[in-house]
MDAnalysis code that builds the backbone (N, CA, C; Angstrom):
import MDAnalysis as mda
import numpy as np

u = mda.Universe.empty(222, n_residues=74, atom_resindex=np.repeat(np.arange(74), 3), trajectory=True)
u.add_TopologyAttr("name", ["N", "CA", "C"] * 74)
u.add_TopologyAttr("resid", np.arange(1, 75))
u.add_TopologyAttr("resname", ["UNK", "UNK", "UNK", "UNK", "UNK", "UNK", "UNK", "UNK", "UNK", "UNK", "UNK", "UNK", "UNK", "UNK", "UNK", "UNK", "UNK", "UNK", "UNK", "UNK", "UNK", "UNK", "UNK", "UNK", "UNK", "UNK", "UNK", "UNK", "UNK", "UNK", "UNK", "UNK", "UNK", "UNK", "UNK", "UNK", "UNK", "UNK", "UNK", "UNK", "UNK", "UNK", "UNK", "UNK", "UNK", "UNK", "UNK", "UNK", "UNK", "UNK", "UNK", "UNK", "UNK", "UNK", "UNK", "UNK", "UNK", "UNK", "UNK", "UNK", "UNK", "UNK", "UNK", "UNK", "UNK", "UNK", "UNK", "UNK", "UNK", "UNK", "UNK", "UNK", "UNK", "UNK"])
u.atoms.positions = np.array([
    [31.212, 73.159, 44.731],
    [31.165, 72.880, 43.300],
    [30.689, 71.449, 43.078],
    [29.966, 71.025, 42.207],
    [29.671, 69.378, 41.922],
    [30.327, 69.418, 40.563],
    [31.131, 68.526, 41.123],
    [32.348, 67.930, 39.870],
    [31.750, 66.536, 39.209],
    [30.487, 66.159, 39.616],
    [30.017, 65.248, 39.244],
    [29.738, 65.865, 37.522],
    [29.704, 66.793, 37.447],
    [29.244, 67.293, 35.454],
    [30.607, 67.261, 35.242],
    [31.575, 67.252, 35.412],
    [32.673, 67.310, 34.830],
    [33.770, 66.506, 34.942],
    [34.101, 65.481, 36.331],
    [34.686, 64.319, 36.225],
    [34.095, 63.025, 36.068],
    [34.502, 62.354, 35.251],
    [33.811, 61.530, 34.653],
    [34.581, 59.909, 35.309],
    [33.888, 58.950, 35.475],
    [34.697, 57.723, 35.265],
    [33.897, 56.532, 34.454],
    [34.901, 56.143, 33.189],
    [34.508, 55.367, 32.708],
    [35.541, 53.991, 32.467],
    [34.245, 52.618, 32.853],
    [35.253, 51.646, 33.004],
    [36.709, 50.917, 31.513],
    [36.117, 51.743, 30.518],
    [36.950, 51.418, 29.345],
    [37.862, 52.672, 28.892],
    [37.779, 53.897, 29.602],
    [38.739, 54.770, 29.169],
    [39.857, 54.323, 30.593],
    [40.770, 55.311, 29.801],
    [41.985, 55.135, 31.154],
    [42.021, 54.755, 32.285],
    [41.722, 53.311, 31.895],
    [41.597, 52.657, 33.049],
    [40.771, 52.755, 34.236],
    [39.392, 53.120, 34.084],
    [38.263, 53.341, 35.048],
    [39.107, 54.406, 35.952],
    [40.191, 55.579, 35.458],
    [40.448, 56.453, 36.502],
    [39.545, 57.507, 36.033],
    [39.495, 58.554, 37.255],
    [38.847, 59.702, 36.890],
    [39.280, 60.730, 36.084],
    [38.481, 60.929, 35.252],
    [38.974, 62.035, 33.985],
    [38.181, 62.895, 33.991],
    [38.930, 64.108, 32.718],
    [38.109, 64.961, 32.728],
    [37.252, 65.355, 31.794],
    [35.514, 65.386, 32.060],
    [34.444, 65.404, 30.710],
    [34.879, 64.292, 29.679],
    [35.217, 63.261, 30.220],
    [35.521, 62.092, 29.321],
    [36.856, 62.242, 28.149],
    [37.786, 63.134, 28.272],
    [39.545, 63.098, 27.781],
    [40.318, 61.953, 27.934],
    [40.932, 62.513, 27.751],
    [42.140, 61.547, 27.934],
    [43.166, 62.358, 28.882],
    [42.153, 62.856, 30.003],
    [43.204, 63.338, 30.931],
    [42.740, 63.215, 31.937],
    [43.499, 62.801, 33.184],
    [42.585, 62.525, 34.534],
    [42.784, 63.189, 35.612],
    [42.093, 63.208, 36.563],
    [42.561, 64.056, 37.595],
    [43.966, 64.022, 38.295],
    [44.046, 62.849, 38.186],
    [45.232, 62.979, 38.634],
    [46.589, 63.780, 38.312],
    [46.353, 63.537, 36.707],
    [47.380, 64.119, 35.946],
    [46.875, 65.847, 36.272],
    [46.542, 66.382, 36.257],
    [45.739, 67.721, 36.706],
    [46.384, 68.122, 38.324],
    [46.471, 66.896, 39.168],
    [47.080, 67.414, 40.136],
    [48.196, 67.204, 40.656],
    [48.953, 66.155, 39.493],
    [50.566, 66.102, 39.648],
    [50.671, 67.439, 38.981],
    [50.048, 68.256, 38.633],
    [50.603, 69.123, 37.890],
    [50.455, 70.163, 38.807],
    [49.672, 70.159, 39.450],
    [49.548, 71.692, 40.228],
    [50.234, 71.080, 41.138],
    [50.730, 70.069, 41.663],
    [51.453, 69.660, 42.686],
    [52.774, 70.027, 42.606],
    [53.248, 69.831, 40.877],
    [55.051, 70.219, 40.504],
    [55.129, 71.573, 40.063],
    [54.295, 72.286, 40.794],
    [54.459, 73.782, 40.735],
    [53.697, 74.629, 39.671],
    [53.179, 74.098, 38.840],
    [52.508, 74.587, 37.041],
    [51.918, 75.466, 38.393],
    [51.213, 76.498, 37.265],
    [49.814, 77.282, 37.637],
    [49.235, 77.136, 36.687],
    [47.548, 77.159, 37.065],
    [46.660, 76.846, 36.717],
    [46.564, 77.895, 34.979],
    [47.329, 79.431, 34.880],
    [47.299, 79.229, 33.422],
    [48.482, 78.460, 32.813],
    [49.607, 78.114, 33.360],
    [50.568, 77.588, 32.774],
    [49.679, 75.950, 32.216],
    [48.844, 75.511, 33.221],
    [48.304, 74.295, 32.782],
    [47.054, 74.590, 31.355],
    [46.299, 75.943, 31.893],
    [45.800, 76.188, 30.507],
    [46.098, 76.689, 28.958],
    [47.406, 77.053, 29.548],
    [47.801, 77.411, 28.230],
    [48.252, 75.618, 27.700],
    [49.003, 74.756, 28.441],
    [49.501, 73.599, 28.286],
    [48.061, 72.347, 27.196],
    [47.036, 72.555, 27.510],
    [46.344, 72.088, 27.303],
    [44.567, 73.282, 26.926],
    [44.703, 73.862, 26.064],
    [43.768, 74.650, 25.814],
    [42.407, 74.179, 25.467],
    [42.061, 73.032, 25.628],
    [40.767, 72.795, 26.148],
    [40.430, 72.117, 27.252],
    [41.025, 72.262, 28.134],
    [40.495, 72.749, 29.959],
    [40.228, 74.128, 30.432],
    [39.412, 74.074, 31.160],
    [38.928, 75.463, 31.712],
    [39.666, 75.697, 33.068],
    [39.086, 76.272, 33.379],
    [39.605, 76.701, 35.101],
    [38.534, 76.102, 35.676],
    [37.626, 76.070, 35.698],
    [36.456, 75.006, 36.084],
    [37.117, 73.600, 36.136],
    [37.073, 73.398, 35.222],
    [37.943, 71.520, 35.097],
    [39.147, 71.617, 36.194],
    [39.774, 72.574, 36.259],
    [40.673, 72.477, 36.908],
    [40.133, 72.360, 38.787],
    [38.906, 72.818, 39.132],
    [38.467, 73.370, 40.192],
    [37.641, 72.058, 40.568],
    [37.178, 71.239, 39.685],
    [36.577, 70.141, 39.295],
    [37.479, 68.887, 40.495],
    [38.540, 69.294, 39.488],
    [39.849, 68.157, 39.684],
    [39.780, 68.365, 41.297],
    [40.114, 69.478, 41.851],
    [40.352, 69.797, 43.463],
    [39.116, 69.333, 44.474],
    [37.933, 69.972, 43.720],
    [36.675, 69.625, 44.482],
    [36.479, 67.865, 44.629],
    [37.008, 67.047, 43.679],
    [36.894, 65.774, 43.762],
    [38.102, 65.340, 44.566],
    [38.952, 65.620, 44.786],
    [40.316, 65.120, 45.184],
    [39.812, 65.643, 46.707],
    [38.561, 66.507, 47.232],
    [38.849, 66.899, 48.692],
    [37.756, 66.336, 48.932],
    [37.059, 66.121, 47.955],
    [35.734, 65.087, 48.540],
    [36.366, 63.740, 48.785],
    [37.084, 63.391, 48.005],
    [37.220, 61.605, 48.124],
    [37.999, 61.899, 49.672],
    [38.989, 62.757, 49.578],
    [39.676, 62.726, 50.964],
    [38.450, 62.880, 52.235],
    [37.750, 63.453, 52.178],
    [36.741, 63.857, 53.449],
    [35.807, 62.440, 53.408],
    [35.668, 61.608, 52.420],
    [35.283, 60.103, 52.453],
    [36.365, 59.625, 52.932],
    [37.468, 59.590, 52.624],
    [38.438, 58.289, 53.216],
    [38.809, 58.339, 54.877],
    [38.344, 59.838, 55.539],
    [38.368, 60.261, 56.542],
    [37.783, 60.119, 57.931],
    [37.089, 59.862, 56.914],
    [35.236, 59.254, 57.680],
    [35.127, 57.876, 57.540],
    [35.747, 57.084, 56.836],
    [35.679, 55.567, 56.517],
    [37.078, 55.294, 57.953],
    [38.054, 55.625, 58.181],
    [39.573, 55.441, 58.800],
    [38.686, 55.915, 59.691],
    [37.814, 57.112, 60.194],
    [37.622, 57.568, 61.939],
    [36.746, 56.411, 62.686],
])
């Protein structure tokens, strides 16, 4: 997936973290959430303009940065 169309970082929203399509919601918050058990419709119903895409977005970026930080530490 390229999450590059859909996570965004900008240096004057929330704090240059990564968000989503420019919200006020960031990935992170997306994956404390699937982390404290939500499912992905409990998170869409929670917030009804995210997709399941955005949500897939959030993961595809969170396993890319990891497979960079992986390769930077080997």
């Amino acid at each position: 997936m390229d999450y590059r169309k859909i996570i965004t970082i900008e240096p004057g929203k929330m704090g240059g973290k990564p968000s989503i399509r420019g919200m006020r919601i960031t990935v992170y918050d997306v994956l404390d959430y699937l982390a404290s058990g939500m499912t992905e419709e409990e998170i869409l119903r929670d917030f009804p303009y995210l997709t399941g895409e955005d949500i897939r977005a959030c993961l595809a970026f969170a396993a890319d940065r990891e497979r960079r930080l992986t390769s930077i530490l080997a």
